[in-house]
VOMAR-622611 format. One record per atom (N, C-alpha, C): residue number from 1; residue in three letters; atom name; z, y, x. Coordinates in steps of 0.02 Angstrom, whole numbers, plus 32768, in hexadecimal, padded with zeros to 4 digits. Atoms other than C-alpha are relative to their C-alpha. Layout:
R resi resn name pz py px
R NUM ALA CA Z Y X $
...
! end
This chain:
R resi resn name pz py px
R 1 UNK N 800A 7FD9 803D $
R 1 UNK CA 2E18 1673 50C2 $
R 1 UNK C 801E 8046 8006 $
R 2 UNK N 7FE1 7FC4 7FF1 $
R 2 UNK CA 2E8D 170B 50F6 $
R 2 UNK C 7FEB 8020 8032 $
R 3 UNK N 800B 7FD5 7FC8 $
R 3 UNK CA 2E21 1744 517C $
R 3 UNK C 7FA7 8000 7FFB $
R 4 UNK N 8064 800B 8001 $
R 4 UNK CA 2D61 177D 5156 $
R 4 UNK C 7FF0 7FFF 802B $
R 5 UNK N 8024 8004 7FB4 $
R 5 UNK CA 2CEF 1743 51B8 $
R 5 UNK C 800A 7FC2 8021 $
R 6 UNK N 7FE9 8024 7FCC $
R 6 UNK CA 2D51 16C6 520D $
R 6 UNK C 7FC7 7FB8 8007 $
R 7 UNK N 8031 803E 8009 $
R 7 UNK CA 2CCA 162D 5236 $
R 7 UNK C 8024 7FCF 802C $
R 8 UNK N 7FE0 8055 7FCC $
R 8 UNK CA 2D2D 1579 528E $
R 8 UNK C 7FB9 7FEC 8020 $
R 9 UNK N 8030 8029 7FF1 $
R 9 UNK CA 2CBA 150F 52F5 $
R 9 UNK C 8006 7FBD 7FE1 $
R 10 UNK N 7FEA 8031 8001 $
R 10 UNK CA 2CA2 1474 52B7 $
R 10 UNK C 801E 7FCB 8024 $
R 11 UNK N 7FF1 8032 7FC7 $
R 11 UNK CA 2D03 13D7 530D $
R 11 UNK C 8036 800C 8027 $
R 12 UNK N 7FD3 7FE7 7FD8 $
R 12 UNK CA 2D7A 142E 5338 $
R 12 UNK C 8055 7FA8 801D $
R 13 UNK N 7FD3 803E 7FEF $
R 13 UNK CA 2E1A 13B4 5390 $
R 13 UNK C 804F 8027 7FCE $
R 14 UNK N 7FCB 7FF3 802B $
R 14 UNK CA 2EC2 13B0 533D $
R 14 UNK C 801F 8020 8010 $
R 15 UNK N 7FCB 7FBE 8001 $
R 15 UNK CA 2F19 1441 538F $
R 15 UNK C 7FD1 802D 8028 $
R 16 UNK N 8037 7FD4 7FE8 $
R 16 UNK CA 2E80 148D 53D5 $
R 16 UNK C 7FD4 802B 7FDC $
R 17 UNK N 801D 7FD7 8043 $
R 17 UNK CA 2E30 1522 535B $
R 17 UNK C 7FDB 802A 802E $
R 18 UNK N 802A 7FCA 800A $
R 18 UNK CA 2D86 1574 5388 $
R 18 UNK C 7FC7 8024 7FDB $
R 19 UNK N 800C 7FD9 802B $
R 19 UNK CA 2D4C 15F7 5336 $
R 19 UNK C 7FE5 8047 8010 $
R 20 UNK N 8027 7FC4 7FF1 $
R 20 UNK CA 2CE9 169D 5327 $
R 20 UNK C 7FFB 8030 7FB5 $
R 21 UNK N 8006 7FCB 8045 $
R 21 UNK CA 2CF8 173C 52A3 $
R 21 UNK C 7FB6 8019 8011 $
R 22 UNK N 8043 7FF2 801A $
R 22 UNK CA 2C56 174C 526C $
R 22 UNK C 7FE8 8027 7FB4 $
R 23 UNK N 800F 7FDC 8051 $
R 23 UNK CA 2C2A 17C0 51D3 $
R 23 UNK C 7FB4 7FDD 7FF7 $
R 24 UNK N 8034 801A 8032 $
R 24 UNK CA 2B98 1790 5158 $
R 24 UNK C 7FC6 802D 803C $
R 25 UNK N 8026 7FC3 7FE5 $
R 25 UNK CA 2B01 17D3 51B6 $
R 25 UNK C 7FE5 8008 8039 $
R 26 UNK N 8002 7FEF 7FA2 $
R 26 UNK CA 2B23 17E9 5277 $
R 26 UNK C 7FEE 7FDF 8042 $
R 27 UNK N 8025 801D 7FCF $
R 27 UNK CA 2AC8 17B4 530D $
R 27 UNK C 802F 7FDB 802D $
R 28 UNK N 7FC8 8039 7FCD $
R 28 UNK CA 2B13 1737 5388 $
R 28 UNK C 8016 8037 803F $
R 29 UNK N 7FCF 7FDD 7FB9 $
R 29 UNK CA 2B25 17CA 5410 $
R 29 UNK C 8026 8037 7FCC $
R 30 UNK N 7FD6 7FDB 801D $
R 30 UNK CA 2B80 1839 5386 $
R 30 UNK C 8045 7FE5 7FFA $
R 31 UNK N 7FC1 8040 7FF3 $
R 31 UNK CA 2BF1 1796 5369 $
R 31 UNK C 8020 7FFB 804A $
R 32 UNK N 7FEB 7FFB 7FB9 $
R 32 UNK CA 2BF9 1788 542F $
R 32 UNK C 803B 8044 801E $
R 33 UNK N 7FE4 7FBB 7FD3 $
R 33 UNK CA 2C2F 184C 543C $
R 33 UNK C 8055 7FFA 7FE4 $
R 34 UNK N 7FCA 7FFA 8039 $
R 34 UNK CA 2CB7 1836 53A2 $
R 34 UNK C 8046 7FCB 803A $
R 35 UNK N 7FBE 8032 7FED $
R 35 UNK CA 2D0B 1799 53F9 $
R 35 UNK C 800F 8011 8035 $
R 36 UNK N 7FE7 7FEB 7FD5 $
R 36 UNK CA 2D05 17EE 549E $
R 36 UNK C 8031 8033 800E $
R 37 UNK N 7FC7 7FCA 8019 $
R 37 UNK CA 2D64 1881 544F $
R 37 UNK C 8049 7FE1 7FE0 $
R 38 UNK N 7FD5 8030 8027 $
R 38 UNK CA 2DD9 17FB 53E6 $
R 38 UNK C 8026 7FDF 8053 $
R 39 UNK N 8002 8007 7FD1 $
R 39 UNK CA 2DE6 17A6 5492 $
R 39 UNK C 804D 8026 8033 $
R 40 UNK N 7FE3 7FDE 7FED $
R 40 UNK CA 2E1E 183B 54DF $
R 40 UNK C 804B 8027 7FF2 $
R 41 UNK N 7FA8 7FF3 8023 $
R 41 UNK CA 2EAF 1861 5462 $
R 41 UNK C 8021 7FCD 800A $
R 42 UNK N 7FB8 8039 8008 $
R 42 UNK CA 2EF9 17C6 5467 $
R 42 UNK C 801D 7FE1 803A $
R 43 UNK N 7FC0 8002 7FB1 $
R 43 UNK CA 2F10 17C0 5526 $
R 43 UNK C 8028 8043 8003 $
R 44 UNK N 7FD1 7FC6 7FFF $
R 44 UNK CA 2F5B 1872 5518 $
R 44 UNK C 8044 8005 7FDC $
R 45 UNK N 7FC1 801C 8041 $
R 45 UNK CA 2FCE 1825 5485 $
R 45 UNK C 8042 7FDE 801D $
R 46 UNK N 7FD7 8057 7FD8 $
R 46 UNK CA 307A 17CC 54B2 $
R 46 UNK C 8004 7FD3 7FDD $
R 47 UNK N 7FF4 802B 8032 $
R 47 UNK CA 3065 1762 542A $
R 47 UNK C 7FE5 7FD0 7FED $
R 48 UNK N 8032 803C 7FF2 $
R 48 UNK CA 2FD5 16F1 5437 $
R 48 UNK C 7FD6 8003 804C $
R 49 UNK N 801A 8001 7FB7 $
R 49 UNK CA 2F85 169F 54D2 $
R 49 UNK C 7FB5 7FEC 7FEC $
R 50 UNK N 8044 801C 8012 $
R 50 UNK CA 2EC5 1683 54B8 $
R 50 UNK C 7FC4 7FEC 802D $
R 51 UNK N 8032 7FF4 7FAC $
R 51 UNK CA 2E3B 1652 551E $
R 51 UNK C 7FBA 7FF5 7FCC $
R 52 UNK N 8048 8019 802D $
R 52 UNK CA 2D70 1632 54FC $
R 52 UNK C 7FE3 7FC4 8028 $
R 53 UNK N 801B 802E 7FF0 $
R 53 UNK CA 2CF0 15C1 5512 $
R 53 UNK C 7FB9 802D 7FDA $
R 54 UNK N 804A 7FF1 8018 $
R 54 UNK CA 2C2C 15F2 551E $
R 54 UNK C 7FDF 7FDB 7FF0 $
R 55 UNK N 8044 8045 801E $
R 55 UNK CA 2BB6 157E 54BE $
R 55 UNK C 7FB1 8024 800E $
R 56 UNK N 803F 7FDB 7FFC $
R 56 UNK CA 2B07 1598 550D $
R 56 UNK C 7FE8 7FDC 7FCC $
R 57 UNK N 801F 7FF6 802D $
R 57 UNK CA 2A85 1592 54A9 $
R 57 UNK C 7FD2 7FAA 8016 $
R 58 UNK N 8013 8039 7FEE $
R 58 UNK CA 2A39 1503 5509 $
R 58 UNK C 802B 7FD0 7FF7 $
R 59 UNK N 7FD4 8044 8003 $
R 59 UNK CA 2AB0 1486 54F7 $
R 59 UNK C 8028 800F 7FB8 $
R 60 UNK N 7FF5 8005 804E $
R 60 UNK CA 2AE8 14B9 543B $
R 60 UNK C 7FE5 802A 7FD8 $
R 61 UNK N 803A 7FF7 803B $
R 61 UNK CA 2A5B 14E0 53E1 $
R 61 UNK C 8001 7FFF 7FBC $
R 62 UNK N 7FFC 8034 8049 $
R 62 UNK CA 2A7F 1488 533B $
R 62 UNK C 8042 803B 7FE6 $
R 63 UNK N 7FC0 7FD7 7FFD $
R 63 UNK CA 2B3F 14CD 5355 $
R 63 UNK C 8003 8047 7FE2 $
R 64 UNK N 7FF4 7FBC 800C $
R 64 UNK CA 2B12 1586 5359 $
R 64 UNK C 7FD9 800A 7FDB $
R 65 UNK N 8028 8012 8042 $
R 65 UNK CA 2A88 1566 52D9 $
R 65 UNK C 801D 7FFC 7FC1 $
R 66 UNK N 7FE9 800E 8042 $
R 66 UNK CA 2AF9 152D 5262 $
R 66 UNK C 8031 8041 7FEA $
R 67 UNK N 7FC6 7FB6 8005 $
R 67 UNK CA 2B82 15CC 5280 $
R 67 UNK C 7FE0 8021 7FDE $
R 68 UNK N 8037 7FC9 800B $
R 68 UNK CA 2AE8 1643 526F $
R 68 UNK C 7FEE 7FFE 7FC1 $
R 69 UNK N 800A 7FE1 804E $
R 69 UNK CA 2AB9 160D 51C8 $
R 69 UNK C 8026 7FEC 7FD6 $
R 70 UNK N 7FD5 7FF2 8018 $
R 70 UNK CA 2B55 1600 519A $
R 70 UNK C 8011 8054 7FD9 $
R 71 UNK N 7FF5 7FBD 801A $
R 71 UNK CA 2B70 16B6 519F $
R 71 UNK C 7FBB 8022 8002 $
R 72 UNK N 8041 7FF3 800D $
R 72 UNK CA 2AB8 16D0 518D $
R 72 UNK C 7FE7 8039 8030 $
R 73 UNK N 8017 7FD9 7FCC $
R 73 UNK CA 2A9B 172B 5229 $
R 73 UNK C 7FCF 7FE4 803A $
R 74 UNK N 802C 8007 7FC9 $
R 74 UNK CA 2A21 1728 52C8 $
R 74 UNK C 8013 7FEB 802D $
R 75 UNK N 7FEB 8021 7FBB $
R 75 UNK CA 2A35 16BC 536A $
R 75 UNK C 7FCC 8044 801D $
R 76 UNK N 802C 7FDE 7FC5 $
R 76 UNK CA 29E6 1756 53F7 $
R 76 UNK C 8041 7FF8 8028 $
R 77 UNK N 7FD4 8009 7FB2 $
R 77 UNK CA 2A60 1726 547E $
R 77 UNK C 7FF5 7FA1 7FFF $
R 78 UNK N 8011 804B 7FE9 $
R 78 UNK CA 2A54 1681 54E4 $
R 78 UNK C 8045 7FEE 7FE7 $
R 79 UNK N 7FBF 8015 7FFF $
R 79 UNK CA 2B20 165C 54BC $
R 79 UNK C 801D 802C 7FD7 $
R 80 UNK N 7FD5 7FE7 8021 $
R 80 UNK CA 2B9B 1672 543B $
R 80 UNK C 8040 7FF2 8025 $
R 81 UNK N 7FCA 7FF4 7FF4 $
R 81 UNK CA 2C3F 1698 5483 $
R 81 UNK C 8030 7FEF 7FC1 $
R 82 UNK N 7FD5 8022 8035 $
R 82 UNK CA 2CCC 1632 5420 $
R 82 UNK C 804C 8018 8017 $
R 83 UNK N 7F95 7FFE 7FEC $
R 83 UNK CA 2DA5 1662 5412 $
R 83 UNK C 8001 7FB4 8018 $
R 84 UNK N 7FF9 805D 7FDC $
R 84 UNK CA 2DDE 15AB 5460 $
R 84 UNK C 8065 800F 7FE9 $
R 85 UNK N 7FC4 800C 8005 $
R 85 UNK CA 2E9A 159E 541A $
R 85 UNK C 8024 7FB7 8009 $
R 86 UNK N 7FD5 8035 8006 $
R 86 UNK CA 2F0C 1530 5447 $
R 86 UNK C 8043 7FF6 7FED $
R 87 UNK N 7FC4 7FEB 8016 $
R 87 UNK CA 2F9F 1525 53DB $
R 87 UNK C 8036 7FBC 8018 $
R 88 UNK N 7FEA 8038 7FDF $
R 88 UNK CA 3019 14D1 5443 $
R 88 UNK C 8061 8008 7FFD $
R 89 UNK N 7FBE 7FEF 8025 $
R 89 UNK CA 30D7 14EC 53D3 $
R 89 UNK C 8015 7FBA 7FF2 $
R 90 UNK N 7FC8 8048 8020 $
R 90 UNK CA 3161 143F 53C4 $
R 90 UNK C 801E 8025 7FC0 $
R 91 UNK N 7FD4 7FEA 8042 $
R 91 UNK CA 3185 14AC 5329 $
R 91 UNK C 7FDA 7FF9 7FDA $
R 92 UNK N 8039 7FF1 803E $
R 92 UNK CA 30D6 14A2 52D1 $
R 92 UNK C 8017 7FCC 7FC1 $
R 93 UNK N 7FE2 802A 8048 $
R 93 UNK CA 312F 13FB 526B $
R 93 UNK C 8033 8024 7FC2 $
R 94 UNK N 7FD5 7FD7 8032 $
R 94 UNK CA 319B 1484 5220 $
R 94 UNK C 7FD2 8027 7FD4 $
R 95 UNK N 801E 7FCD 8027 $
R 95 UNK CA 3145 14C5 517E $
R 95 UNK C 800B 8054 800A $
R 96 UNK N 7FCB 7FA7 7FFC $
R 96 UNK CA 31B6 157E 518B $
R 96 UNK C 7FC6 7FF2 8031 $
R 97 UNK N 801A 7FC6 7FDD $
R 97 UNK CA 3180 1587 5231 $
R 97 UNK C 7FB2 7FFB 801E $
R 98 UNK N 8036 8007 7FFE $
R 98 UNK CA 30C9 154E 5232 $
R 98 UNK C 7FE3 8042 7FD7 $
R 99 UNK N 8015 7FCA 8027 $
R 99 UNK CA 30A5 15CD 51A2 $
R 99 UNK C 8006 8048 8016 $
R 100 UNK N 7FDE 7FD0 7FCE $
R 100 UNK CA 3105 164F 5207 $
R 100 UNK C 7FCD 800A 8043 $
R 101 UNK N 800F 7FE4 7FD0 $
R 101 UNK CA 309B 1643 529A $
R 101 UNK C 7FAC 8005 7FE8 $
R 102 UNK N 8024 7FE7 801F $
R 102 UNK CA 3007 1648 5236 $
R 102 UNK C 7FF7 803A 7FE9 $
R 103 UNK N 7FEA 7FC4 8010 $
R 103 UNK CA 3039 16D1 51D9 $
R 103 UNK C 7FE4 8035 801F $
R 104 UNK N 7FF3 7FE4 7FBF $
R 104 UNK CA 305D 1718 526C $
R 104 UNK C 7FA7 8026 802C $
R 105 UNK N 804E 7FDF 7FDF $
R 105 UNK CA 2FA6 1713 52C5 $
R 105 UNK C 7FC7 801F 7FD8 $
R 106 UNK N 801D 7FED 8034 $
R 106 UNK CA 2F4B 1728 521C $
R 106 UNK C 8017 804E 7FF3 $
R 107 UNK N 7FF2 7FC9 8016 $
R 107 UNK CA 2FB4 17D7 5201 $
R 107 UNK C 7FCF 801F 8046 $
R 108 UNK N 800D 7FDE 7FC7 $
R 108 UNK CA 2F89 1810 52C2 $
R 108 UNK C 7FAE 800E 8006 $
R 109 UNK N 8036 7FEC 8005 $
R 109 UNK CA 2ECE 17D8 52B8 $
R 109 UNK C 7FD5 8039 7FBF $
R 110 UNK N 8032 7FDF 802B $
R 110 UNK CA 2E99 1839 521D $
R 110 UNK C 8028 8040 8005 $
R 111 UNK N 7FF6 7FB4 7FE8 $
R 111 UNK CA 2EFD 18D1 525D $
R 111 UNK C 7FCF 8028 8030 $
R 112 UNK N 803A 7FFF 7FCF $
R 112 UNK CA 2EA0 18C8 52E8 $
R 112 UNK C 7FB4 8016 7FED $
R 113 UNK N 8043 800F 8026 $
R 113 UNK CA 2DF3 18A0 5282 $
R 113 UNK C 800B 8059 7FE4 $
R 114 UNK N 800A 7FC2 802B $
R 114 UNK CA 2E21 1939 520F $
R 114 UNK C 7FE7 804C 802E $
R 115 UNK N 7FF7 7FC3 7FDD $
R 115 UNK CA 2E2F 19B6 52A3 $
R 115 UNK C 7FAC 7FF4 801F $
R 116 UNK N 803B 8019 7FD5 $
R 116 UNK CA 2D94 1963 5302 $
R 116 UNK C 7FB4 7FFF 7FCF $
R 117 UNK N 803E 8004 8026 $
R 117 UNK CA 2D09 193C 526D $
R 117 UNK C 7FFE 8035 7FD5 $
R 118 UNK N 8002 7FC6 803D $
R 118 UNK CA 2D39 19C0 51DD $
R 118 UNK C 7FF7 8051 8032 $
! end
């Protein structure tokens, strides 16, 4: 909710979060360019470690179907490019510091977002 755009995949596993900022609108290679730019900040970052995962188009069809009219945009690329997080903290049972590292990536990505989409 604190980050427009932000779309989860479904199914996701219990400490595994992927995901793609997608505005209302935008084509799957606009989505592709955004997360490769998103991507690119957050290995330059010392503060989060991130990696991806490409979903072709052949083998999740349905998947990137459902993203797309989610945010009511166009599949023209064979693959949506997904963030792949793995949040891997023995502190996440701590409310404080679960919210805290939330916080935390939620402030960085929509700094980021602000400088990059606006």
């Amino acid at each position: 909710e604190r980050v427009d755009g932000i779309r989860f995949m479904p199914g996701s596993d219990t400490n595994i979060l992927c995901f793609v900022v997608a505005p209302n609108g935008n084509t799957v290679s606009q989505v592709n360019r955004l997360t490769e730019s998103i991507l690119q900040h957050l290995a330059d970052s010392p503060n989060f470690a991130v990696s991806h995962t490409s979903l072709s188009l052949d083998n999740y069809t349905k998947l990137i179907g459902t993203g797309v009219s989610e945010w009511q945009g166009e599949t023209d690329d064979e693959h949506l490019l997904v963030i792949r997080m793995v949040i891997m903290s023995p502190y996440l049972r701590d409310t404080e510091t679960y919210e805290a590292l939330t916080d935390e990536f939620i402030v960085e990505l929509n700094a980021y977002l602000e400088t990059e989409v606006h």
